[in-house]
C-alpha positions as CSV (number, residue, x, y, z in Angstrom):
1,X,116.6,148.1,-9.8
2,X,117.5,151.5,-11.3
3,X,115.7,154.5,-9.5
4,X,115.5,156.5,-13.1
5,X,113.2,154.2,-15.7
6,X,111.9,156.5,-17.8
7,X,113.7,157.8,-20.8
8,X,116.9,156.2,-20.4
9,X,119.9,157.9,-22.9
10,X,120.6,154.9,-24.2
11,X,117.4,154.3,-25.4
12,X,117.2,157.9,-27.0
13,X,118.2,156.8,-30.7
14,X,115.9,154.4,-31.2
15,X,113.0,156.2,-30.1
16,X,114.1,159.5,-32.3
17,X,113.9,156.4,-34.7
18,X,110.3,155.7,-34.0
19,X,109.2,158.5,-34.1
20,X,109.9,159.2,-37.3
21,X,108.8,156.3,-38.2
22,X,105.1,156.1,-36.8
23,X,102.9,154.0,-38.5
24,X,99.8,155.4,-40.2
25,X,98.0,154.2,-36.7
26,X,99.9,156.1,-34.2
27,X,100.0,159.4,-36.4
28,X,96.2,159.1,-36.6
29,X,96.2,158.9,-32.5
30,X,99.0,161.8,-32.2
31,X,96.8,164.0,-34.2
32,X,94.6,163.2,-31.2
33,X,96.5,163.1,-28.1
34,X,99.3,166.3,-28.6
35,X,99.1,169.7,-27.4
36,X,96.7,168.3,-24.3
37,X,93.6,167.8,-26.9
38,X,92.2,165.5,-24.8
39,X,90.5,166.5,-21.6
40,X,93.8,169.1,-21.3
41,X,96.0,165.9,-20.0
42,X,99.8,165.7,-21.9
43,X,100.4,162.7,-23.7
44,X,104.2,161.7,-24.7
45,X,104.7,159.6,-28.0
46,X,107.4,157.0,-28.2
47,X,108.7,157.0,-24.6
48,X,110.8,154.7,-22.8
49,X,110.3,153.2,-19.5
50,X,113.2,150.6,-18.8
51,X,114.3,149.3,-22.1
52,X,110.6,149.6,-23.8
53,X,109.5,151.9,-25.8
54,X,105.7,153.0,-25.6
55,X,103.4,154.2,-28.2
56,X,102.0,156.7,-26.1
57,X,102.1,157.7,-22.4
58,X,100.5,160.0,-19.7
59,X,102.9,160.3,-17.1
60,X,100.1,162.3,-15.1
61,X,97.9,158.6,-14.8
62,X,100.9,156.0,-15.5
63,X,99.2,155.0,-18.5
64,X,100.4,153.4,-21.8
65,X,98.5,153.0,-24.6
66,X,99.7,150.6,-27.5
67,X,98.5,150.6,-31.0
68,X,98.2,146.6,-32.1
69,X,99.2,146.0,-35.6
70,X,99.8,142.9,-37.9
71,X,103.0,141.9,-35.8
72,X,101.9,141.9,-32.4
73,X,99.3,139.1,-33.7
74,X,102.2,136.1,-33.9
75,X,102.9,134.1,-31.2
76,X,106.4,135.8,-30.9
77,X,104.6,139.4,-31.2
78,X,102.1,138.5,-28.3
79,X,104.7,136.9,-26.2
80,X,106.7,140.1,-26.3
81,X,103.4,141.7,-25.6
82,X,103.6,140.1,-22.6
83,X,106.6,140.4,-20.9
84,X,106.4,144.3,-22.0
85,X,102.6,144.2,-19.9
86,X,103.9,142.6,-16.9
87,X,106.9,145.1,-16.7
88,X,105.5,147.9,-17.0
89,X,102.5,146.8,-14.9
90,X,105.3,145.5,-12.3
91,X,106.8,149.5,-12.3
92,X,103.2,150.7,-12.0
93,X,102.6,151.8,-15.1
94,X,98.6,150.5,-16.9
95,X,98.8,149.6,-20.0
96,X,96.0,149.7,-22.6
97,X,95.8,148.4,-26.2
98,X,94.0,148.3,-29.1
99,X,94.2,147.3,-32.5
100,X,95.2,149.8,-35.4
101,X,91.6,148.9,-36.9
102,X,89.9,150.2,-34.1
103,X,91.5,153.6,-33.8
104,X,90.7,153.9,-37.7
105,X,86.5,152.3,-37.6
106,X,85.6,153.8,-34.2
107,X,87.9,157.0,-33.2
108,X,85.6,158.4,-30.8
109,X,85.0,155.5,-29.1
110,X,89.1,154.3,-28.8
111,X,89.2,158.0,-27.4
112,X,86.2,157.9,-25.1
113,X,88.2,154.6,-23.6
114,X,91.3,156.6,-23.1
115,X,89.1,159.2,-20.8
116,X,87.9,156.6,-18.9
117,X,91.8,155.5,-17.9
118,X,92.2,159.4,-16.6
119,X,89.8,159.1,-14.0
C-alpha cells in the first residue's frame, strides 16, 4: 500500500473537474463549510484519498461527508457507495452521507450532524 493517499497528482484533473462542476448540493454545503465557518474547523471540497474523490473532508477528524443525489440511488450507484465506504473506512477515514434533499429542507440540522462528527 502507498504511504501518500491523499491527493494523488494523477487524480488532480479530475478533481479541478469537480470542482467546477459542483452540483447545486455541494455549493449550498461549501457556502457552509469554507473559510472554517463551522466551529473554526477547515473543510476541503473535492479531495482525493486513493483514487476517490470526496465531497468534502476534514483532515483534522478524518471525516468525509458525501452529498447523495439521484445516481447514488441505483444499485450500481450504491454498490460504488460501498466499496468507496469500506476503503476509506479501511484507511481510517469516517464517512457520513446525506441526501441532497436534506442539506436543502433541514440545513441546520445536516450542519448540527456534521458538529457532532468533530467531537
Amino acid at each position: 500500500m502507498p504511504t501518500h493517499l491523499n491527493n494523488l497528482p494523477e487524480m488532480k484533473p479530475f478533481r479541478r473537474k469537480l470542482r467546477k462542476q459542483m452540483t447545486a448540493a455541494e455549493v449550498a454545503l461549501w457556502l457552509m463549510l469554507k473559510n472554517k465557518q463551522l466551529v473554526g474547523e477547515r473543510f476541503l471540497r473535492q479531495y482525493s484519498i486513493g483514487h476517490f474523490v470526496v465531497d468534502f473532508y476534514c483532515p483534522k477528524y478524518k471525516l468525509s461527508i458525501e452529498l447523495d443525489g439521484a445516481g447514488h440511488f441505483t444499485e450500481e450507484g450504491q454498490k460504488r457507495d460501498a466499496e468507496r465506504t469500506e476503503y476509506l473506512n479501511s484507511v481510517g477515514v469516517k464517512v457520513i452521507r446525506f441526501e441532497n434533499f436534506e442539506l436543502f429542507e433541514y440545513p441546520m440540522r445536516t450542519l448540527d450532524e456534521i458538529k457532532k462528527e468533530l467531537k
